[in-house]
C-alpha positions in Angstrom: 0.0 0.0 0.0 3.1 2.2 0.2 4.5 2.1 -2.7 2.1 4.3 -4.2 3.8 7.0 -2.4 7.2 6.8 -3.7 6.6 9.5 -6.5 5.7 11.6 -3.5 8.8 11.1 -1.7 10.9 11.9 -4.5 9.0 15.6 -4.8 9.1 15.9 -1.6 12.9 15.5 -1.4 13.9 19.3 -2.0 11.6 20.8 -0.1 12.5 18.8 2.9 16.5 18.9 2.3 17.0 21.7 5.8 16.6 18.2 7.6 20.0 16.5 6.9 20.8 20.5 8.1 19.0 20.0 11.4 20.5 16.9 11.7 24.6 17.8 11.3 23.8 20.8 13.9 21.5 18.4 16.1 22.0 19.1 19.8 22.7 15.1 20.6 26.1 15.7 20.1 28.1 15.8 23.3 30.3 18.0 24.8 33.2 14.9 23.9 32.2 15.1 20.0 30.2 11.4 20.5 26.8 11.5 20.3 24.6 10.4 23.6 23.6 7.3 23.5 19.7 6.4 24.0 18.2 5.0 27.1 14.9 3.7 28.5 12.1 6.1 29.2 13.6 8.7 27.0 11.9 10.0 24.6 12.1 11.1 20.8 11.2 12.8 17.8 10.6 11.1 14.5 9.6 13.3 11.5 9.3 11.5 8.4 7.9 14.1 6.3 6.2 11.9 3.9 4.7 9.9 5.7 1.4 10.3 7.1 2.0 7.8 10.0 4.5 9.7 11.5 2.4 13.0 11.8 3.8 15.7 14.4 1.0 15.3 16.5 2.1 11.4 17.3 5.3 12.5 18.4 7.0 11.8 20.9 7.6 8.3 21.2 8.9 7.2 24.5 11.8 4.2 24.9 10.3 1.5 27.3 12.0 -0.4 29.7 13.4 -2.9 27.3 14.7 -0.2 25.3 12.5 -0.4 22.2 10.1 2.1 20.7 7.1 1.6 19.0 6.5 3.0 15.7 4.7 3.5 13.0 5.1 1.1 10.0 8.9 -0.2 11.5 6.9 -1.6 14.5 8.8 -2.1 18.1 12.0 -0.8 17.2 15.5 -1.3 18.8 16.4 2.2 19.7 18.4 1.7 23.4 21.9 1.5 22.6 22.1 3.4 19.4 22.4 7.3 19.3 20.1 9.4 16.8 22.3 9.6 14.1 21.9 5.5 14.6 18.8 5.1 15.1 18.2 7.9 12.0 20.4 5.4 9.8 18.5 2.0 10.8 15.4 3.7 10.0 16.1 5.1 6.9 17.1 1.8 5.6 14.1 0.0 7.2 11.7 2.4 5.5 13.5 2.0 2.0 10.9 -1.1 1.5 7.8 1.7 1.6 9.3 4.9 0.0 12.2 5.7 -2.4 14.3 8.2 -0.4 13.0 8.3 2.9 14.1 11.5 5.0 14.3 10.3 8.8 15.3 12.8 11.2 15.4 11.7 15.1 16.1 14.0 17.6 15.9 13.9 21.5 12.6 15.3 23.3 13.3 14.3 26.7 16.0 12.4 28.3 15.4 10.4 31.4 17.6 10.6 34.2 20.7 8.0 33.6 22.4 6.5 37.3 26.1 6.9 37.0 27.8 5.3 40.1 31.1 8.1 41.3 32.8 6.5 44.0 36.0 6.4 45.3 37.6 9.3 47.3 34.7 12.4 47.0 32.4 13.4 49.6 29.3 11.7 48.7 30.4 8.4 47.0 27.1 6.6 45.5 24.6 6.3 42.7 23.7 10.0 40.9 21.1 10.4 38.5 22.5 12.3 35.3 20.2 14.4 33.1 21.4 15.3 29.8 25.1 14.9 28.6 27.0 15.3 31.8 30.8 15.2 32.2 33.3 14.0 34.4 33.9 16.9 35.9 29.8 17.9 36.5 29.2 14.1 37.4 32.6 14.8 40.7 30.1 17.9 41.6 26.9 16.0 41.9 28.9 14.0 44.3 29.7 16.7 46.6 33.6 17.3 44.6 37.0 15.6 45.5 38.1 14.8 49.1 41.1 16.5 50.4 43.1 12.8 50.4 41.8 12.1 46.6 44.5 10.9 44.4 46.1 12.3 41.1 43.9 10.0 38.9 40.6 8.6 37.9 39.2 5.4 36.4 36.3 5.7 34.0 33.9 2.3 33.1 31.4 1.4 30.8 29.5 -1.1 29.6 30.6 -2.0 26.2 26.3 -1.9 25.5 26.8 1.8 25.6 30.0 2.0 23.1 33.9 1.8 24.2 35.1 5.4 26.1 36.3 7.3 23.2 39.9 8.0 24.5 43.5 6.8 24.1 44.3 4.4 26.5 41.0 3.1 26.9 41.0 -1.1 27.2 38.3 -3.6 27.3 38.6 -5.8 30.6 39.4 -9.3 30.5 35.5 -10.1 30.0 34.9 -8.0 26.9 31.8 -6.4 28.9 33.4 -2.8 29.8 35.6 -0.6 28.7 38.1 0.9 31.1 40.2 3.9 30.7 42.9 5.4 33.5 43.0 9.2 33.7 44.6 11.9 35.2 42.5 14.5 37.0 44.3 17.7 37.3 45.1 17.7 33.7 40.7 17.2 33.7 40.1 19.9 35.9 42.4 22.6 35.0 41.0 22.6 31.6 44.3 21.7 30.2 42.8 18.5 28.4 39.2 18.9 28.0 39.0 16.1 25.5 39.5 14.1 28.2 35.9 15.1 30.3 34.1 13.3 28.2 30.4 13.2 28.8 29.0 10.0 31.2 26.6 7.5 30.3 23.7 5.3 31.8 26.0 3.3 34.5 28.9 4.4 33.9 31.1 4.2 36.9 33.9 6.8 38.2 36.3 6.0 40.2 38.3 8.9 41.7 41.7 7.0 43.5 42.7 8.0 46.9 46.1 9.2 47.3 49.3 7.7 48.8 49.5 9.2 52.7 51.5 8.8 55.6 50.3 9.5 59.5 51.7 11.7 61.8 51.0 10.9 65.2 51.7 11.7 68.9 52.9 14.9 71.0 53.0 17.3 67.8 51.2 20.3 66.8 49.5 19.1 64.2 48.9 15.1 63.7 46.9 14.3 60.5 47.4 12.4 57.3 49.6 14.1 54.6 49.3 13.0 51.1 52.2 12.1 49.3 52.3 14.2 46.0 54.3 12.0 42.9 57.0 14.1 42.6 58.5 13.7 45.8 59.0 11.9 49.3 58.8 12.7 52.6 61.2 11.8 55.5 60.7 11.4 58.9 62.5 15.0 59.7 59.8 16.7 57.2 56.7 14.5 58.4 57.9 16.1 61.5 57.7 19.7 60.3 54.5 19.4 58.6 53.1 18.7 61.7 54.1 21.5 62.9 57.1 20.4 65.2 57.0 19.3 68.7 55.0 20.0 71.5 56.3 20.3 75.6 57.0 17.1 77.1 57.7 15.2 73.6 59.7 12.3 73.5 61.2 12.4 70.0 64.1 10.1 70.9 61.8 6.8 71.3 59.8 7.6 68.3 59.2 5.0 65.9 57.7 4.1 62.4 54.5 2.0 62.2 55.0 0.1 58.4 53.1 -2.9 56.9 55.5 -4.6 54.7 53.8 -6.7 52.0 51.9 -10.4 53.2 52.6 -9.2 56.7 49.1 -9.4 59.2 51.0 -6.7 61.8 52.9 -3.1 61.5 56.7 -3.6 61.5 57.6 -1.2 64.5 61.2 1.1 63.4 62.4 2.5 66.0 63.9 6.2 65.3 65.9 8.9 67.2 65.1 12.2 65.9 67.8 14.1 68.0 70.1 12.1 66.7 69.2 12.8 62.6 68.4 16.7 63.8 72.4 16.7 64.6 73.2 14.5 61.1 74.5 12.0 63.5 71.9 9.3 61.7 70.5 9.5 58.5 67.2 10.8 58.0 64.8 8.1 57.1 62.3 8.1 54.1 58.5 7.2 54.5 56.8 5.1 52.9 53.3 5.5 51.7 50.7 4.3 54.6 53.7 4.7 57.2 52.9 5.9 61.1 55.2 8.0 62.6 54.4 8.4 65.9 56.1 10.8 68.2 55.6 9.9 72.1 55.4 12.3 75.2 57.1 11.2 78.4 54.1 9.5 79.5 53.0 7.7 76.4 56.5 5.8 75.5 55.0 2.4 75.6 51.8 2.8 73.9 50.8 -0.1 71.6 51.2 0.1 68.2 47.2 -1.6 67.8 46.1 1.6 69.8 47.7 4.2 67.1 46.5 2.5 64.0 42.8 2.1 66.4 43.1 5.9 66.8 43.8 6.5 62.5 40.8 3.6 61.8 38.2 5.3 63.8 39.3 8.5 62.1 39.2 10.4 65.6 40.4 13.9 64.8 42.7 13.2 62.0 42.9 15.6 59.5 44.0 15.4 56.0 47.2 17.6 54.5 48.1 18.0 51.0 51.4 18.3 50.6 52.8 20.4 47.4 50.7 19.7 44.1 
């Protein structure tokens, strides 16, 4: 019955040529130069101008659950996965059957909220519901922004349903289901590489690392965590002055260094004289990352070791330096 309508289509193909236009300046385009990908319960344009089944006023078709959308003449339609330029592609081709040159333009009416899990070290790790094309860097503000001991990169998955990430590096994992890319953020937020904020899709998950620390502990004027930054160490003299030095009644000649060494269950206990490396009469001795170095007062020399790493694990009044950038 449609083939009567071909003739039409082929008149009909000037006066309707601004929609390959509307289509190369559509607004699906993200901010990364892909295209966002569909998703249940969003919904979508379809104009097919000559055809009388896809009339305006029967727009917009919502995406169901299953992620297909029913239309007229194609039928329940595949459109979950596919962006519109897809989706405009599959059903131009479908509709060659009924018309000579079908003009299909699809563009996005509504989109439905997406979850997006961003986890790792920000302030309110969990799921967040996306709207539109958000980025990296909007999806790290939905979830309160970075926490003061967040690492120098972050780890970006998807689900391979939803296309690979769209960035060097990126690499399936060893099930083929996701695509994983490692990045570094303060290249991402400084707007140095902004390629590189790509926009998120429906479950993708961020991962933002924490960073490398070591404790200071004890009779000091400051005890906190201070993150290790990757350009440079930090002994046991300038762990010491981080924190601000010593306080009255310090014992810095029994302090010592809490450090787990690989496959062990308990902290190896180091014991070190600060005096003595104050007056270069022993060397200064570089921390490692997770190291406790705990400085004792008079009364305190014979604390356990299980009561300091109790006192970092509950978190009690611990704060968190950055050290350098």
């Amino acid at each position: 019955m449609f083939r009567a309508r071909i003739f039409g289509a082929v008149a009909a193909t000037s006066a309707f040529c601004w929609i390959g236009a509307y289509a190369a300046a559509s607004p699906d385009v993200g901010p990364d130069g892909g295209a966002y990908v569909l998703s249940p319960e969003d919904t979508i344009v379809v104009r097919v101008p000559v055809a009388e089944e896809f009339a305006l006023e029967k727009n917009p078709y919502r995406i169901d659950n299953d992620g297909y959308v029913n239309l007229p003449i194609v039928g329940r339609w595949r459109a979950a996965g596919l962006n519109a330029k897809g989706l405009e592609t599959q059903l131009t081709d479908r509709l060659k059957s009924y018309y000579l040159h079908p003009q299909v333009s699809v563009s996005i009416a509504e989109l439905h909220t997406a979850p997006v899990s961003i986890l790792g070290a920000v302030n309110s790790p969990g799921l967040q519901r996306m709207t539109g094309r958000e980025t990296i860097v909007e999806g790290l503000s939905r979830a309160g922004g970075l926490r003061n001991d967040a690492g120098h990169t972050v780890t970006v998955t998807r689900r391979i349903e939803y296309g690979r990430l769209p960035l060097n590096g990126a690499k399936d994992d060893t099930t083929g289901k996701f695509s994983v890319v490692d990045l570094s953020l303060a290249p991402i937020l400084s707007g140095e590489r902004p390629e590189e904020n790509i926009a998120l899709q429906p479950h993708d998950v961020v991962t933002v690392s924490r960073a490398r620390m070591i404790y200071v502990l004890g009779d000091v004027t400051r005890t906190g965590a201070f993150v290790l930054n990757d350009k440079e160490g930090i002994s046991a003299l300038k762990a010491l002055a981080l924190a601000g030095g010593l306080v009255r009644n310090a014992a810095p000649a029994s302090a010592r260094i809490l450090r787990m060494d690989p496959g062990m269950a308990l902290r190896r206990d180091i014991p070190v004289n600060l005096p003595r490396i104050m007056k270069n009469k022993a060397p200064d001795i570089a921390l490692q990352p997770e190291d406790i170095l705990f400085i004792p007062g008079d009364l305190t020399k014979k604390i356990a070791s299980r009561t300091i790493e109790a006192a970092i694990g509950i978190g009690s009044s611990v704060a968190v330096f950055r050290v350098g950038n």
